[in-house]
PAZAPA-4460 file (N, C-alpha, C; in steps of 0.05 Angstrom, whole numbers, plus 32768, in hexadecimal, padded with zeros to 4 digits):
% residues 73
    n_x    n_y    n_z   ca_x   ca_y   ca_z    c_x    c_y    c_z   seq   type   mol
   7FA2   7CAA   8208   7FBE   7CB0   820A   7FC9   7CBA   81EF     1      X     A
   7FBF   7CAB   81D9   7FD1   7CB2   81B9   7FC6   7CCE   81BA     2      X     A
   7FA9   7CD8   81C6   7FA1   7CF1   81BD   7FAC   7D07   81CE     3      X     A
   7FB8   7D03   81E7   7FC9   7D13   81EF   7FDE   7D19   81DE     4      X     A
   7FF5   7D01   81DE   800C   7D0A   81CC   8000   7D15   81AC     5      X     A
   7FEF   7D16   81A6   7FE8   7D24   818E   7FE7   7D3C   818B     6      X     A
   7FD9   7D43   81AB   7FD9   7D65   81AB   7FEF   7D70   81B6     7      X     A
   8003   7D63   81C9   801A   7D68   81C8   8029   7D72   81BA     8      X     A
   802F   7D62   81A6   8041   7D62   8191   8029   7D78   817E     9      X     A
   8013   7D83   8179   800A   7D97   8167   801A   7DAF   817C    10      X     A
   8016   7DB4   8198   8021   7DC7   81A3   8039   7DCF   819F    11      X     A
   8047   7DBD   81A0   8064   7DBA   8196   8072   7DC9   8175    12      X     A
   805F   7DB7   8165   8060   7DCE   814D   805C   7DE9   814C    13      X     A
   803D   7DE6   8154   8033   7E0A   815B   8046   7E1B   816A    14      X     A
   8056   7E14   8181   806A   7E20   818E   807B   7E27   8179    15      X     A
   808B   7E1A   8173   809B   7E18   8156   8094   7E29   8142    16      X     A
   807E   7E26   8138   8073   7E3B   8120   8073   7E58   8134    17      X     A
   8065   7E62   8145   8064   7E7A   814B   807C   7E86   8153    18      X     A
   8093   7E70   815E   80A3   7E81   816D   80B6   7E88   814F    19      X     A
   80B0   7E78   8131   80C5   7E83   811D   80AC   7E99   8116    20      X     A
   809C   7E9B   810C   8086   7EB8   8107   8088   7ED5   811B    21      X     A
   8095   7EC4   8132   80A0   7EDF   8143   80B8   7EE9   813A    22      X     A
   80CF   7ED8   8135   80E1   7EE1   812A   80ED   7EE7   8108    23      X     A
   80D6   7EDC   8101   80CC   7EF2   80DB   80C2   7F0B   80E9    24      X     A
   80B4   7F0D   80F5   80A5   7F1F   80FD   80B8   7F39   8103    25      X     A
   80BE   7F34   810E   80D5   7F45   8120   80EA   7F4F   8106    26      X     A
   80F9   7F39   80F5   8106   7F44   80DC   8101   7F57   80D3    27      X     A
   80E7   7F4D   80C2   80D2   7F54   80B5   80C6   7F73   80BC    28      X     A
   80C2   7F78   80D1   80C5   7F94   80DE   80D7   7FA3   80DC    29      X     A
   80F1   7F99   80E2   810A   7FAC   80E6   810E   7FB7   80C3    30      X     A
   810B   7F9E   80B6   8113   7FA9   8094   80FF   7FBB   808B    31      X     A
   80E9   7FC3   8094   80D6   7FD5   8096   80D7   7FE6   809D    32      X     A
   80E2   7FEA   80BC   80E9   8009   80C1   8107   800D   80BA    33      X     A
   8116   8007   80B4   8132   8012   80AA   8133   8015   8087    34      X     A
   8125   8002   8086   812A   7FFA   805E   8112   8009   8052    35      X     A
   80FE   8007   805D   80E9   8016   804E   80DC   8034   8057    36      X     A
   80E6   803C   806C   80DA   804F   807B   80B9   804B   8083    37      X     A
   80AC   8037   8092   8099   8029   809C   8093   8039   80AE    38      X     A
   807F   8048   80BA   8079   8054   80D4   806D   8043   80E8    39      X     A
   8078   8045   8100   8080   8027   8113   8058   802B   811D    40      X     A
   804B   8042   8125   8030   803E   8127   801B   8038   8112    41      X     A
   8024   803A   80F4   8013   802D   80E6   8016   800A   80DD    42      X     A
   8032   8009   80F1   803E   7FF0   80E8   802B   7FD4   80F7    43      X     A
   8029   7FE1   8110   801B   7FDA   8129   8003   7FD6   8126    44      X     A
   7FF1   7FEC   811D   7FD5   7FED   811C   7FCF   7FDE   80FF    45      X     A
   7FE5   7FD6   80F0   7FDB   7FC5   80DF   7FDB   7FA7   80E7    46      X     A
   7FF4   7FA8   80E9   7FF3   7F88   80FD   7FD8   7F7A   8111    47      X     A
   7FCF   7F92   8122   7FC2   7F8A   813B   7FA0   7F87   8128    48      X     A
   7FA4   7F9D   8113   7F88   7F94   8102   7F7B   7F7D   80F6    49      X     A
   7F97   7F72   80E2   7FA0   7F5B   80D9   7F98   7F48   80ED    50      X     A
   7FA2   7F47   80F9   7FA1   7F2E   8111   7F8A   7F2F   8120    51      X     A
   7F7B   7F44   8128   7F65   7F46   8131   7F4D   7F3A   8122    52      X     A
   7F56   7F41   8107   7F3E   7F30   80F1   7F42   7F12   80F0    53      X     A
   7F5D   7F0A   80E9   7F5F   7EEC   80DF   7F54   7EE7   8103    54      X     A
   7F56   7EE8   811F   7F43   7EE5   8126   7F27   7EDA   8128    55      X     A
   7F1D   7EF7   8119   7F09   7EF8   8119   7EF6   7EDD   8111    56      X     A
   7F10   7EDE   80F7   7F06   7ECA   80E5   7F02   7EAD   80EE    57      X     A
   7F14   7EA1   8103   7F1C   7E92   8105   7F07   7E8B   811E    58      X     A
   7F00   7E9A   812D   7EE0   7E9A   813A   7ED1   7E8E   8130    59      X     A
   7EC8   7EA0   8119   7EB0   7EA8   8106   7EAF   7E83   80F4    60      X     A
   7EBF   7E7A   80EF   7EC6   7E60   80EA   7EC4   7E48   80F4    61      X     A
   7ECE   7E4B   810B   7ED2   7E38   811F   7EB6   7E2F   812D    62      X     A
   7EA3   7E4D   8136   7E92   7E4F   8143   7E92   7E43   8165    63      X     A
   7EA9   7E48   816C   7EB1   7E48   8184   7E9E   7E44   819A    64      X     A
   7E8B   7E31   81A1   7E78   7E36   81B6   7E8F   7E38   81D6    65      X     A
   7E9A   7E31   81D4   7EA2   7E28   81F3   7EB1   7E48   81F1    66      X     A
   7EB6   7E5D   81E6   7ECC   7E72   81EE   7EBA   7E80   81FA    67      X     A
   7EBE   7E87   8219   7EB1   7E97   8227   7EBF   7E9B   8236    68      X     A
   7EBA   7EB4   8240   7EC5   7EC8   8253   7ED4   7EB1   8268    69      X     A
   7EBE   7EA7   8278   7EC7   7E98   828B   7ED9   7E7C   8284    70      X     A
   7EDF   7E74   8269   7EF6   7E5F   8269   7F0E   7E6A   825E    71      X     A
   7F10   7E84   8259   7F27   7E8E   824F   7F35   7E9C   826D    72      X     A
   7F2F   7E9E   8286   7F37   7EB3   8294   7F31   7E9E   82B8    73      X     A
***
């Protein structure tokens, strides 16, 4: 039972943290394309790179045996 409410309450944070990183995010963008002249497709394809690696990384680390096709879907 305590280890339920433990991961509860981590979800709870993590909710919390991403939904304020969405909304830096989002700032963070707009002061980019108005303030700096940022081109919105290199803005994108840097982001999705970025994130595709820490990813990667985070695989590559973890060594994830259980991520397979069939428990993600």
């Amino acid at each position: 039972m305590v280890n339920k409410t433990k991961f509860r309450i981590i979800g709870i944070l993590l909710a919390i943290v991403g939904a304020s990183f969405w909304g830096l995010g989002g700032t963070v963008s707009d002061f980019l394309f108005q303030q700096r002249d940022i081109d919105v497709n290199w803005y994108v394809t840097a982001r999705l790179l970025i994130s595709g690696f820490v990813l990667l990384m985070i695989y590559k680390n973890n060594k994830l045996e259980n991520l397979h096709y069939s428990n993600i879907f």
